[in-house]
Every structure is written in structure tokens, then in C-alpha cells.
DOLUMTI-320076 format. One line per 2 residues: number of its first residue (from 1); for each residue x, y, z of C-alpha. Coordinates in steps of 0.02 Angstrom, whole numbers, plus 50000, padded with zeros to 5 digits. Layout:
NUM) X/Y/Z | ...
***
This chain:
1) 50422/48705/47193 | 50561/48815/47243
3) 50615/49010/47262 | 50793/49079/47260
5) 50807/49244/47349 | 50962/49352/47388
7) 50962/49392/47578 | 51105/49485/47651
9) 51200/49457/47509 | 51166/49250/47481
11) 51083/49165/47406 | 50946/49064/47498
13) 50821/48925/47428 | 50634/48910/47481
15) 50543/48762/47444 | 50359/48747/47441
17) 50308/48558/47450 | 50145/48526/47510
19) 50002/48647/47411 | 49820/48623/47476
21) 49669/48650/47372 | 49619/48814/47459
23) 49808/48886/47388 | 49718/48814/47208
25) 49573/48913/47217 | 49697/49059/47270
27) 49805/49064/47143 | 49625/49047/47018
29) 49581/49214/47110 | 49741/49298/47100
31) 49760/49263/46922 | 49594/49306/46890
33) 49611/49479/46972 | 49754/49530/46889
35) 49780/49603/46700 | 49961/49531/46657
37) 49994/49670/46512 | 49971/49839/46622
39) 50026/49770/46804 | 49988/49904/46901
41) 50086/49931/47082 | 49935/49861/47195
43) 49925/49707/47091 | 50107/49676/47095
45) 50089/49693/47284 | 49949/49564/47276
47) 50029/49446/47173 | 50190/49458/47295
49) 50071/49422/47441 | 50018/49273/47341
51) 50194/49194/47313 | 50241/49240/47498
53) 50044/49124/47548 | 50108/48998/47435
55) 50281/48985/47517 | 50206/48949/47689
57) 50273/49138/47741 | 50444/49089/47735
59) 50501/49260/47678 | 50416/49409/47681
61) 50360/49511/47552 | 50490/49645/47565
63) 50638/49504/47558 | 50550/49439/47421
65) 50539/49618/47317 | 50721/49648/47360
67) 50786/49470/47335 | 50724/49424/47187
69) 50790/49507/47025 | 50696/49611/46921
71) 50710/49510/46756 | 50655/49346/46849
73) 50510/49446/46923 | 50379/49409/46808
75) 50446/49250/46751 | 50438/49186/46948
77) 50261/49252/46967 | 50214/49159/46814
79) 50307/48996/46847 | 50217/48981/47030
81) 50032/49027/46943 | 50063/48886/46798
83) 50121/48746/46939 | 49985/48771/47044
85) 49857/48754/46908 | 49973/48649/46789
87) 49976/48525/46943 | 49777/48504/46953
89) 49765/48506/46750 | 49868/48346/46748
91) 49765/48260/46858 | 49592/48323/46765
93) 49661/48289/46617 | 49630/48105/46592
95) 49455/48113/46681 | 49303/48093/46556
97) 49416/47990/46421 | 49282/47824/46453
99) 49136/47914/46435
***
């Protein structure tokens, strides 16, 4: 999974490779906590905390606010959510076929 953020002006790539379980059960909370049609300005903060865990702190939330661009905002937020989760679906998704 990767981020592209503008800092001073370039563009610079973040890659998160490896994602641990705990970061699963994270991004089930975060999602959970959040109602996607009214973001309010706390949850946009807590979802931006959340992208930051997921990237191993690599930027910080402020370089991530003012790096990213506003229409790929929600569309980032989203991506990340649906790879963490879309990652354990397709392994639970063959699982009870045999029985």
C-alpha cells in the first residue's frame, strides 16, 4: 500500500508493507467509530491519526493534512480502510466452503 504526499513542494511516496493484525482490529475500530456522511472535524483528525499508525509514522499528521489534496482526501481514507479489511476478507473468504 502506498501514500503520495506533497512536502516542500514534491512529491514523496510512502509505502506501508508489512500490516499486523493489531492495525486490523484498528482500522475495524476506526471505521466503526466514524459516521462517513457527516465527518465531523475530531473524526477527520482520528481517521488522519489512523492513516499516519498505518504508515509506521512516516509522516505526520500535519504533512499528511497539508500534502494530500483535498479531492483525494476521502478517497485515500477509504482506499487504506478497504485494503486493510479487503486483505483479511480474501483470506476468510474461502474458509467454510467443505463444510
Amino acid at each position: 500500500m502506498e501514500i503520495v504526499l506533497k512536502i516542500n513542494g514534491k512529491d514523496k511516496t510512502y509505502t506501508a508493507g508489512f500490516i499486523s493484525a493489531r492495525m486490523v482490529r484498528r482500522t475495524i475500530e476506526v471505521s466503526k467509530e466514524v459516521n462517513f456522511d457527516n465527518i465531523l472535524p475530531e473524526e477527520l483528525d482520528k481517521l488522519m491519526d489512523y492513516i499516519v499508525e498505518l504508515f509506521g509514522n512516516q509522516f505526520t499528521r500535519d504533512e499528511l493534512y497539508d500534502g494530500l489534496a483535498s479531492k483525494d482526501l476521502i478517497p485515500t481514507i477509504t482506499k487504506c480502510i478497504n485494503e486493510v479489511v479487503g486483505e483479511v476478507s480474501s483470506v476468510t473468504a474461502g474458509e467454510g466452503k467443505n463444510e
